[in-house]
C-alpha positions as CSV (number, residue, x, y, z in Angstrom):
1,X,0.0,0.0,0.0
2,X,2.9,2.6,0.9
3,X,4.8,1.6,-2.5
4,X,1.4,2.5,-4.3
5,X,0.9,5.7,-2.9
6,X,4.3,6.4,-3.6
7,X,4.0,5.7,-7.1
8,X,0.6,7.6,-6.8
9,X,2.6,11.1,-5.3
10,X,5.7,10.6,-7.5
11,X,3.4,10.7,-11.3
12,X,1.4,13.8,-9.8
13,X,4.1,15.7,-8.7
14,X,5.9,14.8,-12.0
15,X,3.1,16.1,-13.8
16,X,2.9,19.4,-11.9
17,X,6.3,20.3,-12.1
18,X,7.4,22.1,-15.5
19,X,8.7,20.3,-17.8
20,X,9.3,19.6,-21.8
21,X,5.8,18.6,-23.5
22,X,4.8,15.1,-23.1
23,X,8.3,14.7,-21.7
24,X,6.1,12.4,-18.7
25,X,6.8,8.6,-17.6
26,X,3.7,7.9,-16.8
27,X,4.0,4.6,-19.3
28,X,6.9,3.4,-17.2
29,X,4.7,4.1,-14.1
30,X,2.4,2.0,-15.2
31,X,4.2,-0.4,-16.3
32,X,6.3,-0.6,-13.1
33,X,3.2,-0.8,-10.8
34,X,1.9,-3.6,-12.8
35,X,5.0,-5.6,-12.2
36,X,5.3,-4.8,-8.5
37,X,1.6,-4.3,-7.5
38,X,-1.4,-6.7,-7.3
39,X,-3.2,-7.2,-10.7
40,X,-6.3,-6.0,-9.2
41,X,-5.5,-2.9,-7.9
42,X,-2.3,-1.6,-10.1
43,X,-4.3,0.1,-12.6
44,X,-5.5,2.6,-9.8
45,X,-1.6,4.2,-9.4
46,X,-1.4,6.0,-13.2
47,X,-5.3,6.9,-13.1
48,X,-5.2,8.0,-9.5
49,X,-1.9,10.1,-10.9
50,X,-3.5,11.7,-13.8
51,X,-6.8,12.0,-11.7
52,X,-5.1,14.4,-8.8
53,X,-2.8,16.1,-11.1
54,X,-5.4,17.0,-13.5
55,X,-8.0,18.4,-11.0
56,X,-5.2,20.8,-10.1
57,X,-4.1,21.7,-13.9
58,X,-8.3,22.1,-14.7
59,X,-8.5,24.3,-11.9
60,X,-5.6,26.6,-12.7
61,X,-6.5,27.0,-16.9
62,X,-10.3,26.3,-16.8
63,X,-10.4,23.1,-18.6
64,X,-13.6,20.6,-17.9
65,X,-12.9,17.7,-16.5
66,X,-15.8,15.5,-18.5
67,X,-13.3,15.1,-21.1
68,X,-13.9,12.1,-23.5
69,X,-10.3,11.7,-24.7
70,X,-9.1,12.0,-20.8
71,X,-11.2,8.9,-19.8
72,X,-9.5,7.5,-23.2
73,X,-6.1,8.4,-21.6
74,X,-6.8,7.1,-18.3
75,X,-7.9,3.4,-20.0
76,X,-4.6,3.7,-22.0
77,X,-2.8,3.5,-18.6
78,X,-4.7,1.0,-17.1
79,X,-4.2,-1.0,-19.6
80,X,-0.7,-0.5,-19.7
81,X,0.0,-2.5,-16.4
82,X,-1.4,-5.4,-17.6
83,X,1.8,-5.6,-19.6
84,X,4.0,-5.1,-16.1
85,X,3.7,-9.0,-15.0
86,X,5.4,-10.1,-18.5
87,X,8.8,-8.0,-16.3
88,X,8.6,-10.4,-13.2
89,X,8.4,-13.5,-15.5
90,X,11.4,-16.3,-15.3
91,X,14.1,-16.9,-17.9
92,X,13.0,-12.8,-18.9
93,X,16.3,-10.7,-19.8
94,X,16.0,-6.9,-19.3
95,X,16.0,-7.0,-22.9
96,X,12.0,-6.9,-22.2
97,X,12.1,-4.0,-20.6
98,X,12.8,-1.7,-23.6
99,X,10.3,-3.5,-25.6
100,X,7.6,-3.2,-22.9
101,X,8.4,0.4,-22.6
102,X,8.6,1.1,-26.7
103,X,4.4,-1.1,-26.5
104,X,3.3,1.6,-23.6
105,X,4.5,4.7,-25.2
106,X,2.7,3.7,-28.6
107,X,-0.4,2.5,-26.7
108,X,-0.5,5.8,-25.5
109,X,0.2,7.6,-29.1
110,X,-2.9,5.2,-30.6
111,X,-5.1,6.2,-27.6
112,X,-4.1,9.7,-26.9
113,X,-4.6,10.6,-30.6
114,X,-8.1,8.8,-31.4
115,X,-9.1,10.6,-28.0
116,X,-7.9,13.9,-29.3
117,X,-9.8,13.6,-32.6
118,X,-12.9,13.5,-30.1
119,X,-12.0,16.5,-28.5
120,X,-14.2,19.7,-30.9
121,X,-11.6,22.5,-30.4
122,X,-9.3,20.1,-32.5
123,X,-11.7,20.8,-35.3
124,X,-10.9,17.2,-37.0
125,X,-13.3,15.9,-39.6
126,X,-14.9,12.5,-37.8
127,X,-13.8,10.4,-40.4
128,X,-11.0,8.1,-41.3
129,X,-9.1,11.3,-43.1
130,X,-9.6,12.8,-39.7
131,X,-8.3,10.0,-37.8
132,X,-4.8,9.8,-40.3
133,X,-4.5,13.7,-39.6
134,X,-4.6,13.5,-36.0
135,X,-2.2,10.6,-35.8
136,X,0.1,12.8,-38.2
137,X,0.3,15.5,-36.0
138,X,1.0,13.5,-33.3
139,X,3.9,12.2,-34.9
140,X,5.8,15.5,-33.5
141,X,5.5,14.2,-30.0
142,X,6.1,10.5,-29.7
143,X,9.5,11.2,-29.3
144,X,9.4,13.3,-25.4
145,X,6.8,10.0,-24.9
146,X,9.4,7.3,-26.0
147,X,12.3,9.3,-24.5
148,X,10.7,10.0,-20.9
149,X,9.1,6.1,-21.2
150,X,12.5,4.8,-21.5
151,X,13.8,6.8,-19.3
152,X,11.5,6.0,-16.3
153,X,11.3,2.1,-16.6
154,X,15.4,1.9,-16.4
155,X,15.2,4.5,-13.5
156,X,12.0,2.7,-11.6
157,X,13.0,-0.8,-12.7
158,X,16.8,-0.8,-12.2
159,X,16.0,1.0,-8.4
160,X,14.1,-2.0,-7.7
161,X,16.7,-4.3,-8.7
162,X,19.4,-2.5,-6.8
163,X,17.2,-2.4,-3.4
164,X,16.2,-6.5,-4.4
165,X,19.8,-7.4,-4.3
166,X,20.5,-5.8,-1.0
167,X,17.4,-7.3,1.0
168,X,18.6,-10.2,0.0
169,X,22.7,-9.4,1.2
170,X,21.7,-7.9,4.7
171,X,20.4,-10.9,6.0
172,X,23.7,-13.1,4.6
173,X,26.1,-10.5,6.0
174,X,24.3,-10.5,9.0
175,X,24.5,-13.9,9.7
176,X,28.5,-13.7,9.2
177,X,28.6,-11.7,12.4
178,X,26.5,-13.5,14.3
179,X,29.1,-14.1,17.7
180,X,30.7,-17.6,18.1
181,X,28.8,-19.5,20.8
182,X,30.9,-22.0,22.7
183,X,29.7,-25.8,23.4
184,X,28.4,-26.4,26.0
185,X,30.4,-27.9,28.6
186,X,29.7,-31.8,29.4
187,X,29.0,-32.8,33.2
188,X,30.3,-36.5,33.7
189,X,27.0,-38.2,35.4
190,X,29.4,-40.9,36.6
191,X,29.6,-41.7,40.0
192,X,32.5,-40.9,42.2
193,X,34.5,-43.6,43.5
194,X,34.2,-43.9,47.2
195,X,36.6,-43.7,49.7
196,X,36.0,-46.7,51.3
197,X,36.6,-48.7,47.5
198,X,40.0,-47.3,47.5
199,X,41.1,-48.5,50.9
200,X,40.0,-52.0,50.1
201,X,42.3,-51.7,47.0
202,X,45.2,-50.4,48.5
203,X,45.2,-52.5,51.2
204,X,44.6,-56.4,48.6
205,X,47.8,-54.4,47.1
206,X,49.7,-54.5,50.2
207,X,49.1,-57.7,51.4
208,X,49.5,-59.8,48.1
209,X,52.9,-61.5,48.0
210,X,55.0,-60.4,45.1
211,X,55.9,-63.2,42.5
212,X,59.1,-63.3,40.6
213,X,60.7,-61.0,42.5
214,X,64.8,-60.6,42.0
């Protein structure tokens, strides 16, 4: 739950911050709490992101929030972490990772730009003319997208691995310093040999004649 609302604060505050257009991991976010987050609830870290940090950019410019292509957006994300479990898979190189990243960022260039064509300030004809325009304008920023995508799943991912490898050497190194405990020491439970035993013996030994003498 912490991790999540850390995710949560870290894509709103990145969105709130200036910054270059569309220059925004919010693909990697997704993707990152889809690999580390239950299935179930994953999808609520990038549209609880977008969510906060828009009510705060509509309030400041005047922009509804009913916004067609923002629910469009917001699907585009949640969709996204269903692609973060093929990360945590065995025999996976981090080869994936760049591929995984590359799949978000165009999800969100197919999404973004069918929702913008829905949007009537964009004065787009609604048919399939107006559909290849909009995706051709868009062209000009897929790049921030792929760059800031790319960018944020080596950052969140390689983190992860980093803290992952020394959860599992504290424990180890602890266990080298454990102190040395000595073994315990061993009572005899023998009985002692009585007084009374050794006086019989020493006085057979006495008495006995010696044999072979010289």
């Amino acid at each position: 739950m912490r991790k999540a609302l850390f995710l949560i604060a870290i894509g709103a505050i990145y969105r709130l911050v200036p910054h270059p257009w569309n220059l925004v991991p919010m693909g990697a976010l997704s993707l990152y709490a889809g690999a580390s987050l239950p299935r179930r609830w994953a999808w609520v870290v990038p549209v609880a992101a977008m969510g906060l940090s828009d009510l705060v950019i509509d309030y400041a410019i005047g922009r509804p929030f009913l916004d067609p292509s923002r629910w469009i957006i917001y699907a585009s994300f949640a969709l996204t972490t269903l692609m973060g479990p093929l990360a945590r898979r065995p025999k996976v190189g981090p080869w994936l990772l760049p591929v995984l990243s590359l799949s978000a960022s165009a999800l969100f260039f197919l999404t973004s730009n069918f929702g913008a064509r829905l949007v009537p300030e964009m004065n787009y004809p609604r048919n399939l003319a107006g559909l290849l325009a909009c995706y051709v304008a868009g062209i000009l920023f897929i790049r921030p997208t792929i760059l800031a995508d790319l960018a944020g799943t080596a950052v969140l991912f390689g983190l992860d691995a980093i803290l992952e490898r020394a959860n599992r050497l504290l424990p180890a190194r602890g266990a080298s310093l454990q102190p040395v405990v000595n073994p315990p020491t061993v009572v005899s439970t023998a009985a002692p040999i009585s007084s009374e035993l050794i006086a019989s013996i020493r006085s057979i030994v006495l008495v006995q004649p010696w044999i072979g003498g010289c």
